[in-house]
C-alpha positions as a Markdown table, in Angstrom:
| # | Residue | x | y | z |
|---|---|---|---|---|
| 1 | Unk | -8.8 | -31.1 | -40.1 |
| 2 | Unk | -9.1 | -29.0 | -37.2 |
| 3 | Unk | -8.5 | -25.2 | -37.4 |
| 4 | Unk | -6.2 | -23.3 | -34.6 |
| 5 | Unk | -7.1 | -20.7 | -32.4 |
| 6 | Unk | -5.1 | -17.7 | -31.7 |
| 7 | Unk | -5.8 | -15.4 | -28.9 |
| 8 | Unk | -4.2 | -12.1 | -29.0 |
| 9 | Unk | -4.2 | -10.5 | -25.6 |
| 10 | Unk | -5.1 | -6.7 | -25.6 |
| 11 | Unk | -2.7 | -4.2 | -24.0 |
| 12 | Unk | -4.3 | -4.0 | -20.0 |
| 13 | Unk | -2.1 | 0.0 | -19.8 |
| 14 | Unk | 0.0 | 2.8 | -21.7 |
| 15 | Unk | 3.3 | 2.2 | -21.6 |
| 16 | Unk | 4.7 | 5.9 | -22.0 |
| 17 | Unk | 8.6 | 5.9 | -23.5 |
| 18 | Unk | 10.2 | 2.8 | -22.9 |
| 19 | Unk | 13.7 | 2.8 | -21.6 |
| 20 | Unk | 16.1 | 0.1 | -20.4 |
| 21 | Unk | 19.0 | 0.5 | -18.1 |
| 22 | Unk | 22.7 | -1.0 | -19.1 |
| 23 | Unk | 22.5 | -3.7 | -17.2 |
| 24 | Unk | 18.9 | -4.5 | -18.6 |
| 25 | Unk | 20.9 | -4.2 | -22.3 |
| 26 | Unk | 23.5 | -5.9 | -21.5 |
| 27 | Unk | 21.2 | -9.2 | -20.6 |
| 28 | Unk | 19.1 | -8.5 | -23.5 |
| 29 | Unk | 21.9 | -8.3 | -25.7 |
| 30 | Unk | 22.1 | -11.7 | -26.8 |
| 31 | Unk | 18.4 | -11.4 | -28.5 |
| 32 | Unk | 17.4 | -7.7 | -29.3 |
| 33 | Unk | 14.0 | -9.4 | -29.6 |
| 34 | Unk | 13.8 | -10.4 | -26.4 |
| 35 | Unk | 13.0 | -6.8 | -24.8 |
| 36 | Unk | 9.8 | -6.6 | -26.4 |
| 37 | Unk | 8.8 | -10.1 | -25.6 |
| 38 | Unk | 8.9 | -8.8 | -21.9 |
| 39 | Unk | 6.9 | -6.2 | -22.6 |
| 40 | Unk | 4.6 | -7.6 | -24.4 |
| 41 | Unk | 4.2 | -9.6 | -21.5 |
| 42 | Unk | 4.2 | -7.2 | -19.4 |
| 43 | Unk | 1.5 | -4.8 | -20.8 |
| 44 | Unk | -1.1 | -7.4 | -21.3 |
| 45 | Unk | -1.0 | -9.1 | -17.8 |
| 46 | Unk | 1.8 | -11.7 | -17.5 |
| 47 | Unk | 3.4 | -10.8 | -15.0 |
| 48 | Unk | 6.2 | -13.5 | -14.7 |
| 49 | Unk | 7.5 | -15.1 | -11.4 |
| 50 | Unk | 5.7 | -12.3 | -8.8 |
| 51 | Unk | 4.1 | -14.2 | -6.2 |
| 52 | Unk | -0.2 | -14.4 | -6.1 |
| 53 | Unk | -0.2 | -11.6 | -4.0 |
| 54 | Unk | 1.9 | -8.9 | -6.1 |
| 55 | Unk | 0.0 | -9.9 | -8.9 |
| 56 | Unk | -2.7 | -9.0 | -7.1 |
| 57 | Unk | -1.9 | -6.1 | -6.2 |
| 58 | Unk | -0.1 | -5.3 | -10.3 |
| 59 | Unk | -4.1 | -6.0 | -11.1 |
| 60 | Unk | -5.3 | -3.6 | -8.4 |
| 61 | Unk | -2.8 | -1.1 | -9.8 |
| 62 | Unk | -3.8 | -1.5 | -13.2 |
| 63 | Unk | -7.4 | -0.3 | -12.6 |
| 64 | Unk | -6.4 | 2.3 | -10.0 |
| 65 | Unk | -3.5 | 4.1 | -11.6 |
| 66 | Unk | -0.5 | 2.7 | -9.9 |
| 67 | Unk | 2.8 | 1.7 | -10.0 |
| 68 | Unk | 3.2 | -1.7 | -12.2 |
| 69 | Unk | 5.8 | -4.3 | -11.6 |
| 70 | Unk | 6.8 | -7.5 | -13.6 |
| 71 | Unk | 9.7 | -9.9 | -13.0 |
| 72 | Unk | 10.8 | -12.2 | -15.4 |
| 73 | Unk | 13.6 | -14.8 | -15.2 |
| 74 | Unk | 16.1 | -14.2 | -17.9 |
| 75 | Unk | 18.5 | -17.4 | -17.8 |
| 76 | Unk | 19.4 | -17.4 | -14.3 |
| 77 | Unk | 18.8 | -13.5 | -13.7 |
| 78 | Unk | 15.9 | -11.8 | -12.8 |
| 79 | Unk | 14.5 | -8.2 | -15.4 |
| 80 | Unk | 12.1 | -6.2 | -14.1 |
| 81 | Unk | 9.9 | -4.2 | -16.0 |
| 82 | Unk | 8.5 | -1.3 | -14.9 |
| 83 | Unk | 6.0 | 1.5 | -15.4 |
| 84 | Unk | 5.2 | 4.5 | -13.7 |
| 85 | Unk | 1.9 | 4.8 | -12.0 |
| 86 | Unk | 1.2 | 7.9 | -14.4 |
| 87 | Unk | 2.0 | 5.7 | -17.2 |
| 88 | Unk | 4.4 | 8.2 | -19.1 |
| 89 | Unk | 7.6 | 5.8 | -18.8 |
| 90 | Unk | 8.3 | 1.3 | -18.6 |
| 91 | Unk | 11.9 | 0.6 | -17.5 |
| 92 | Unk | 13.7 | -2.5 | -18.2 |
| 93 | Unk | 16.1 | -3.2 | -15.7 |
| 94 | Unk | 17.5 | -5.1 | -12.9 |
| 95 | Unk | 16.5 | -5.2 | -9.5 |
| 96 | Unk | 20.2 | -4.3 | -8.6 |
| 97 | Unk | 19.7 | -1.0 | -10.6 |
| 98 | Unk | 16.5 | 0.2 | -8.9 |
């Protein structure tokens, strides 16, 4: 019998105080686990459905002290999950909210 490999991705960043917006709550509402599957995500380098070149630039920004972005399709809408380029806050919301 074969054995199974796990890999457990290291946090890439801080993530400061994460906060969520209503309408980030509201869409998360169904699942409360769901929030922290986004940012668990989101800290160790998934960053969703952002095209090649703002994940480029999310891995620049991760070694340089910027601004970090991840978008994530959540049924039919779209969370984004941010963090501050000084890393002392990650926001869950919606791209209407911003």
């Amino acid at each position: 019998m074969q054995g199974i490999t796990v890999v457990v991705a290291e946090p890439k960043f801080n993530l400061g105080q994460i906060v969520a917006t209503p309408g980030a709550l509201e869409l998360l509402s169904d699942d409360p686990h769901t929030g922290a599957a986004y940012i668990r995500r989101h800290v160790t380098g998934d960053w969703g459905v952002l095209d090649d070149e703002d994940k480029q630039e999310n891995d620049f920004s991760v070694e340089n002290g910027f601004r970090i972005l991840s978008a994530y399709m959540v049924g039919t809408r779209k969370l984004w999950v941010i963090t501050e380029a000084d890393r002392s806050v990650t926001t869950l919301l919606l791209p209407e909210e911003y």
